[in-house]
C-alpha positions in Angstrom: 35.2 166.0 125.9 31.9 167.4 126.8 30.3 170.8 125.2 30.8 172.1 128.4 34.2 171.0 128.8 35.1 172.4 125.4 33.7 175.8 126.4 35.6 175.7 129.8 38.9 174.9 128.0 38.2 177.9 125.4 37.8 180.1 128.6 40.9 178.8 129.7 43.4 179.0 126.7 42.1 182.8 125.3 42.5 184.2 128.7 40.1 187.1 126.9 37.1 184.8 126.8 34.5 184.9 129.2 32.5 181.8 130.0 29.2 183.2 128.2 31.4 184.1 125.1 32.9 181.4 124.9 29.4 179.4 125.1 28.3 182.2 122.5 31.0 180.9 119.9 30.6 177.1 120.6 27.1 177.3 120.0 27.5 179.7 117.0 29.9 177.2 115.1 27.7 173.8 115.8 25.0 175.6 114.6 26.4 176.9 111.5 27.4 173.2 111.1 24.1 171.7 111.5 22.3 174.5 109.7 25.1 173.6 106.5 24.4 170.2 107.1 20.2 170.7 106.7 20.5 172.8 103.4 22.6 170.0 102.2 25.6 171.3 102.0 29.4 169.9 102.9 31.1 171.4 105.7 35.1 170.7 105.6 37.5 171.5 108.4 41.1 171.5 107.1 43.4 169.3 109.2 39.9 168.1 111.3 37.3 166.6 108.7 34.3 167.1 106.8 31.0 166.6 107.9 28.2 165.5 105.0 25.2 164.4 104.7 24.2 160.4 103.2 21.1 159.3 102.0 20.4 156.0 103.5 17.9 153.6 101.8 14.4 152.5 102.4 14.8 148.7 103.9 12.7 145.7 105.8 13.9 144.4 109.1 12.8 142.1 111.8 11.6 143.2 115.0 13.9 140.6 117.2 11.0 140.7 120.1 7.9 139.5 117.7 9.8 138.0 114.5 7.4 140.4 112.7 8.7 142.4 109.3 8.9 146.3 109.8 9.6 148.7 106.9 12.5 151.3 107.8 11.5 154.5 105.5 14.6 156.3 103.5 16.6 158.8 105.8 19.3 161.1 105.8 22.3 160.7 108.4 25.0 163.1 109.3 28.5 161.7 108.7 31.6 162.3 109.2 35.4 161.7 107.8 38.5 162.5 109.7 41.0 164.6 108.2 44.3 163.2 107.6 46.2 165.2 109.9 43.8 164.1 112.6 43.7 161.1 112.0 47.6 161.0 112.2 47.9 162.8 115.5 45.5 159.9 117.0 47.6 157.0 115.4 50.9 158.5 117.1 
């Protein structure tokens, strides 16, 4: 499912949504999560997930093309863990 798809099926199922609201409160909430997500914090979604933030360490690798060594600098990446109640509606 696509963002746009998401916000079509809002429309849809409230019946009292328009389309531009309904983009309104899909943009609202994935920027709330990212904005979480950049202060460091943990977002958690009962029933859904939690989305968090993991530190990922400074490492060499090989550049396949030229055999030569390149040095991948320390980042942070988003992650996310299903919630258990997700994760048993998709093993149904």
């Amino acid at each position: 499912m696509t963002k746009s798809e998401l916000i079509e099926r809002l429309t849809t199922v409230s019946g009292t949504v328009n389309k531009r609201e309904a983009e309104l409160i899909v943009n609202t909430i994935f920027d709330s999560i990212g904005d979480a997500l950049v202060g460091g914090d943990r977002v958690e979604i009962r029933g859904f997930g939690s989305f968090t933030v993991r530190e990922r360490d400074a490492r060499e690798a090989r550049n396949p093309k030229s055999g030569e060594i390149v040095r991948i600098p320390n980042k942070k990446t988003p992650f996310f863990k299903t919630g258990k109640e997700l994760r048993e509606r998709v093993n149904r």
